[in-house]
N, C-alpha and C positions, 0 to 999 in steps of 0.2 A: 315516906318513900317505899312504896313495895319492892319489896326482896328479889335480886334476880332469880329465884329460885319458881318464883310467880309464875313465870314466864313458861316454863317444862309445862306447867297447868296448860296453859294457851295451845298449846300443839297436842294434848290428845284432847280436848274437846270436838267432841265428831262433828264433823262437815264443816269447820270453821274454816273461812277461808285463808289462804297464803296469804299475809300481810304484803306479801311484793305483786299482787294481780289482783288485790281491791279495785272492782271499779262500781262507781255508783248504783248500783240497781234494787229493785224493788227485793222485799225478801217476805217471808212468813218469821213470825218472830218468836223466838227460840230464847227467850236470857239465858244467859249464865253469868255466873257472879264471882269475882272476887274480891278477896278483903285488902283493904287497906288501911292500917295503922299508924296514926299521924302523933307526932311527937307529943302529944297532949293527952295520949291514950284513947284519942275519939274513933272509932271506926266508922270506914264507910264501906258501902257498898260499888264496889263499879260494875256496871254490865254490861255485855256486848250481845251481839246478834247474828246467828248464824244467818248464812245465805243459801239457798237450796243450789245459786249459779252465782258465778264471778262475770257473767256475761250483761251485756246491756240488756234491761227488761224490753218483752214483747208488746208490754203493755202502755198506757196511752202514758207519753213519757212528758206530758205539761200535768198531769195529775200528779205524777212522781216528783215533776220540781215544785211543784206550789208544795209540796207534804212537808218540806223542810224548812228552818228559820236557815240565820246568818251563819251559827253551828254545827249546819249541818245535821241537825235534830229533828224529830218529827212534831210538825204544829198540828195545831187542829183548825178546820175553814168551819167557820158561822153555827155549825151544828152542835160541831164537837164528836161526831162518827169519829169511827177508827177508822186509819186511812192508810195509805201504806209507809211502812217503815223504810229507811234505807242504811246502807251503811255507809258511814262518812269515809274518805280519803284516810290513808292513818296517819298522815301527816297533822288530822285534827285533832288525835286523841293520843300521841305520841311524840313526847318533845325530848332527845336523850335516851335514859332509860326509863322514864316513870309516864305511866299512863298520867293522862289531865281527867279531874274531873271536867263537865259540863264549865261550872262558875269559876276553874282555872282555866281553861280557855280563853273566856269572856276578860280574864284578868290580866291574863297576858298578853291577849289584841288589844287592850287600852295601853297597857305599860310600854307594846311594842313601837306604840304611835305617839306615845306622850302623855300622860296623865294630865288630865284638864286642872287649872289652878281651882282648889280647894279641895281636889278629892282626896281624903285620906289612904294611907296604905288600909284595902278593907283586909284584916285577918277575919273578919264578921260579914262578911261581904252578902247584902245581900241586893236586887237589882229593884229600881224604881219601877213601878207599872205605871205606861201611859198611854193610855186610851187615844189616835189620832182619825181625825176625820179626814175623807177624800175631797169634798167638792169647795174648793177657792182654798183649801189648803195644803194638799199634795197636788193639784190638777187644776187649770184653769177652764172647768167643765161652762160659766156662763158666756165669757169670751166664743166659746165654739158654738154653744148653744144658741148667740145672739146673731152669729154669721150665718148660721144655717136657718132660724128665721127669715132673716133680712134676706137670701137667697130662695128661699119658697116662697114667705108670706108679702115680699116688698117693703117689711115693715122698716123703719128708719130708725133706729135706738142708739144707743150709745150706755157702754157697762156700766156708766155713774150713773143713769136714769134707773138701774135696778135697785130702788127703795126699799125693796121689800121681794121678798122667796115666792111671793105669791101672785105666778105669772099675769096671770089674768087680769091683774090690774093694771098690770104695762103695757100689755096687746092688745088692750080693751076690748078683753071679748069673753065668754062665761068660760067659767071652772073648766067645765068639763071641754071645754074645744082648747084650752090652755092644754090639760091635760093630754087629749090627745096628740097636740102639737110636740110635745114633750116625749110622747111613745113612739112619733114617728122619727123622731132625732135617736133615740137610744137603735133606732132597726136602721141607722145609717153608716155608711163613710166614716160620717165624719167624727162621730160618736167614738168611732173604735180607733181611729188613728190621727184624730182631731186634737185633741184635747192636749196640751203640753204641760209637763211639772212647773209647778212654783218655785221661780228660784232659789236657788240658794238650799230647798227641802233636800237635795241626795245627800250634798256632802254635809249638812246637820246632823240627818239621820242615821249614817255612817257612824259618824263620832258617837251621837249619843247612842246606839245599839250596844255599847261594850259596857252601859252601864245602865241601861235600863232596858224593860222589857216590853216591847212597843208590839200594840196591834192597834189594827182599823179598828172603828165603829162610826161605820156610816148610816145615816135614814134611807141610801138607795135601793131600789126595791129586787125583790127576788129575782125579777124576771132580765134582769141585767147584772147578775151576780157572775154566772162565767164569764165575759167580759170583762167587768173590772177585775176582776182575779189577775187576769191577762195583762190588764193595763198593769196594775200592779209590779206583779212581778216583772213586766218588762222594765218600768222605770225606776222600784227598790225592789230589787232582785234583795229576795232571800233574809228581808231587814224585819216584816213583821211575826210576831207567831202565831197570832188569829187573824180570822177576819171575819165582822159580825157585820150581821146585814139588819138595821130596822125596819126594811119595807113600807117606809112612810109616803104616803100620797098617791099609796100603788091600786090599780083598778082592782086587784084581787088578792085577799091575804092574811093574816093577819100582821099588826104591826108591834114594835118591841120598844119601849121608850129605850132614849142612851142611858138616861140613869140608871135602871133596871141592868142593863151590857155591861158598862160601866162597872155596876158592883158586883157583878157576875166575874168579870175578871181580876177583879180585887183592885182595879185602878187607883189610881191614886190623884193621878193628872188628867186631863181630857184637854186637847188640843182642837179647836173646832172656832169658826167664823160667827153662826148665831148664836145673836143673844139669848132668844129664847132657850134653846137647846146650854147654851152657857149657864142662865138662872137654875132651870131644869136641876141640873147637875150640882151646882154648889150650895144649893137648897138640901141636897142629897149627902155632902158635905165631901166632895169631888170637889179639889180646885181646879182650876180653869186658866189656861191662856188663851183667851181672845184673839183669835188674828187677824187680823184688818193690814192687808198688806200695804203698804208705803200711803197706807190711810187712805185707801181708794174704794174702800168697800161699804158705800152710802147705807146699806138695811146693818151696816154693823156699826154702826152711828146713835143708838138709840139711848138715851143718859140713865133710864131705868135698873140697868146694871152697872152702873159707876158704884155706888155706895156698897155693893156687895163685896165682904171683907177676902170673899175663898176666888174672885175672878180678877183677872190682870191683863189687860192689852196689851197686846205685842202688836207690833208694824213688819218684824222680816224674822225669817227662818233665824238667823243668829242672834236674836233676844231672846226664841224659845231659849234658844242653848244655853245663853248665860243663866236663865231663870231654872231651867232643869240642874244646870251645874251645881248653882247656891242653896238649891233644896235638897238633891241630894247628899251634899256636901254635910249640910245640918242635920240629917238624917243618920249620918254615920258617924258623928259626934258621940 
């Protein structure tokens, strides 16, 4: 518990803002630090971040919301640049009289909603990394992508006829005019406000955010990365803390295996529909939930990943959750 005496600190550090006219805005960052001594003799560090204005930033204000997770924290997009910092509400970082760290936050949005059955009280708390993919498992991107064929090319499909990722053998036509068909979907309509969440993904996500630490890593390519940002945060506002892009299948680039992303982020889990990308990974020694939603997804059918011990199929968004639940649960044992 830091000392009210902390506090006196707080009001002469220059240009710190009036905790009663915090409002979200972009800032240059300034730490200052104080200590806190926890009944075990551990110390920590808290920092906070001056603002040059308590005023809404001039600056492009969807760049400012994408910089933050669910915390309020600053993430990092695909690169890993420094991006801009902000400062949180202090309703995030002050419960009472004691500041929260970061992972008391996270502690006390779980406790405040109900602790999921098995998770321990963590005194050791620390959050699961899980690697989530976009396409057929936050977004039903072939759904839009097959209507928007079928309305240019005449073509006549149906989503269970998609066997396999690799257009061109459903449209019957070459690589590369698949391809192209596919860049002129991502420069449309319907691309940008086509596409709907997979059931069930908000309110999962939600829950599991207060105990693990979730980003994207999708194969979609560069040149539709502002977009899905967009997408993103309009439909889990503020739930991941990266977002990696592989560039897979793109005209121009280079590209990033997931596994490479994956243990770049320290993952642990990797949430994604193919298989290939599923082997990939648990080869890499990443486990894997497979998702094949209400078992509709025919190219995620393939029995060559059955026998592999680190990958597990799920059918809906509330089996990831019990399976994240039960591992993390044993992790904190």
């Amino acid at each position: 518990m830091i000392k009210r005496e902390a506090f006196g600190l707080i009001s002469n550090l220059r240009g710190f803002m009036a905790f009663s006219k915090i409002n979200l805005s972009a800032v240059s960052s300034y730490p200052y630090g104080l200590i806190k001594q926890d009944g075990r003799g551990k110390v920590h560090n808290i920092n906070f971040v001056e603002s040059r204005s308590s005023a809404p930033s001039s600056g492009n204000p969807s760049r400012l919301r994408r910089s933050l997770n669910q915390n309020g924290l600053p993430r990092r997009i695909d690169d890993g640049s420094a991006i801009a910092h902000a400062v949180a509400p202090p309703s995030q970082f002050f419960h009472g009289s004691r500041v929260l760290l970061e992972d008391e936050v996270g502690l006390n949005l779980l406790k405040g909603f109900g602790e999921p059955p098995g998770i321990p009280s963590r005194q050791k708390y620390e959050k699961m990394v899980v690697a989530v993919d976009v396409d057929e498992v936050l977004g039903s991107f072939l759904s839009a992508l097959n209507k928007f064929i079928t309305d240019h090319y005449g073509l006549d499909h149906e989503v269970s006829e998609y066997y396999v990722y690799e257009f061109y053998r459903i449209w019957n036509c070459s690589r590369a005019e698949a391809d192209m068909r596919v860049h002129e979907f991502y420069n449309s309509l319907s691309f940008r406000i086509g596409i709907d969440p997979i059931p069930g993904s908000q309110a999962v996500l939600r829950n599991l955010s207060t105990f693990c630490d979730l980003s994207v890593v999708t194969s979609r390519q560069n040149v539709i990365k502002a977009n899905t940002i967009d997408w993103i945060e309009k439909h889990y506002p503020g739930m991941f803390k990266e977002i990696q892009f592989g560039n897979h299948f793109a005209l121009n680039g280079k590209s990033r295996p997931k596994s490479e992303i994956c243990r770049s982020l320290g993952a642990r889990v990797l949430i994604d529909d193919n298989p290939r990308y599923a082997l990939e990974c648990a080869e890499a020694g990443i486990k894997v939930l497979l998702f094949n939603y209400h078992n509709s997804y025919p190219w995620c059918k393939d029995g060559y990943v059955d026998s592999h011990s680190l990958i597990t199929k799920v059918y809906s968004w509330e089996e990831v959750e019990q399976h994240l639940i039960s591992w993390a649960a044993a992790a904190w044992k």
